[in-house]
C-alpha positions in Angstrom: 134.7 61.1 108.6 135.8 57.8 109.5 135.1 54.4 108.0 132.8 53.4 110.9 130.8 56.4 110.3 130.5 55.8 106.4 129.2 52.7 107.2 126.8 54.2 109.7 125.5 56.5 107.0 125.5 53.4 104.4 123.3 51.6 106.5 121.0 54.1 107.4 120.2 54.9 103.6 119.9 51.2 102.7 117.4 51.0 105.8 115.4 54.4 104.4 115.7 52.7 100.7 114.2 49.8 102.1 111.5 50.9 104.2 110.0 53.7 101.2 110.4 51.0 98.8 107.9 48.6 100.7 105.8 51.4 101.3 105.7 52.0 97.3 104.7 48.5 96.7 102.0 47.7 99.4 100.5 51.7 98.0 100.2 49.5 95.0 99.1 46.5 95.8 96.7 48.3 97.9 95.1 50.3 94.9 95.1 47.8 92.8 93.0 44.8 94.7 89.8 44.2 93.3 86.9 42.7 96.4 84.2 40.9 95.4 80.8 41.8 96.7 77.2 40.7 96.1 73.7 42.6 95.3 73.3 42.2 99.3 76.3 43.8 100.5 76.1 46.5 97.5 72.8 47.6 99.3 73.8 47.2 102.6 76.2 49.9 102.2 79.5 47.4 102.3 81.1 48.3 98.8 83.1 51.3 98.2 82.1 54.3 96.3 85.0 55.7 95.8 86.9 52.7 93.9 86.5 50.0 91.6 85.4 46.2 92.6 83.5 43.2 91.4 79.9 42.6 91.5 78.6 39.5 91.4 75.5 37.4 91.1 72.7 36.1 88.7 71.3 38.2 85.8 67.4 38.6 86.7 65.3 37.3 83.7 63.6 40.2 81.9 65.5 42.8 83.3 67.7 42.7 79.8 67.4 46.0 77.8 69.7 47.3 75.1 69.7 50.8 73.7 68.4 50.8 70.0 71.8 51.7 68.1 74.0 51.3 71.0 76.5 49.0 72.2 75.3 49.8 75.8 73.4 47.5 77.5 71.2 47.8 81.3 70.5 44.7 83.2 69.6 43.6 87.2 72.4 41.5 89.2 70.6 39.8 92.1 71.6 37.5 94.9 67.7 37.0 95.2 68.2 39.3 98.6 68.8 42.0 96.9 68.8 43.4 93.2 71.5 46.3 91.7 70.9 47.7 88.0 74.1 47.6 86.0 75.0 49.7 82.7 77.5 48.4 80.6 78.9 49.6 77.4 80.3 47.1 74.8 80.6 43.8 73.8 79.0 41.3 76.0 80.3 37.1 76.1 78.7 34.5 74.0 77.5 33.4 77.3 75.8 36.2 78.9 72.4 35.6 79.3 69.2 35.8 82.1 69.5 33.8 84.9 72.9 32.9 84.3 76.0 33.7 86.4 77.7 37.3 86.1 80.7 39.2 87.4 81.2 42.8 86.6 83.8 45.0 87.4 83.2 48.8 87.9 82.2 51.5 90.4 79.0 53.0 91.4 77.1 55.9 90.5 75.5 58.1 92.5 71.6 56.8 92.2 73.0 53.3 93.5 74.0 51.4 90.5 76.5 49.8 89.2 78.5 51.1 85.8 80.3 48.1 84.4 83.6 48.4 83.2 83.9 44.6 82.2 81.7 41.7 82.3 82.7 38.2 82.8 80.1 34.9 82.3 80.4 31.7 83.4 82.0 29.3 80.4 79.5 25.9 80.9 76.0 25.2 82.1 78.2 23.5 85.3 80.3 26.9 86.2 79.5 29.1 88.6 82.3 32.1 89.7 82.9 31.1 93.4 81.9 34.1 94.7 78.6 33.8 93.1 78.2 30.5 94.4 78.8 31.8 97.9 77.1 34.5 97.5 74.3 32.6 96.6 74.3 30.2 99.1 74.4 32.8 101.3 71.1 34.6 100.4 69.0 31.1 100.7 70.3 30.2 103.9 69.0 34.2 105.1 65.8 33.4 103.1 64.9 30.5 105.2 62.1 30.8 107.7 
């Protein structure tokens, strides 16, 4: 072989190197993005049911019930369009209460709720997650007459 075609094959396994590695990392990047949806969308038949994403909204008041002798815990996320029951099993925030502001991360089931790997709560009376807040916003301006 000759030093031109070395070269030739050089390049053409930097290129391949290249391109495969790309592809790894956007596979990843891909797999591990996390989208936001509210109660709305959830019913709507937006979210994904094969993957994990973020669920957010406000926790309905008296929709609250723990299992006697369990860490696991049922509650009602609504964007006051629409409402999803969540399950969650462990320990909650200091700051997780009714009609406060909630994001959960987790998948759904099968009957249309939502099982909760994690739950995050807002961390002052003034804090809202921003995708709550639009979320929110959203639902009032479709309530409107």
């Amino acid at each position: 072989m000759t030093a031109r075609q070395n070269r030739m094959i050089l390049i053409g396994l930097v290129v391949t190197g290249v391109t495969v590695s790309a592809f790894l990392a956007l596979q990843a990047f891909e797999e591990n993005l996390l989208f936001f949806f509210s109660p709305a969308q959830v019913a709507a038949g937006e979210a994904p049911t094969d993957r994990t994403f973020r669920l957010g909204g406000m926790v309905l008041e008296d929709s609250i019930n723990r299992e006697i002798g369990s860490l696991t815990l049922n509650f009602i996320v609504t964007d006051y369009t629409a409402s999803i029951p969540v399950s969650y099993t462990g320990v909650l925030p200091d700051l997780f209460a009714e009609n406060q502001g909630v994001v959960a991360r987790g998948t759904l089931d099968n009957q249309g709720g939502f099982i909760a790997e994690e739950i995050l709560a807002k961390h002052d009376e003034n804090y809202m997650p921003p995708e709550v807040a639009e979320a929110l916003a959203l639902s009032e301006g479709s309530q409107t007459p």
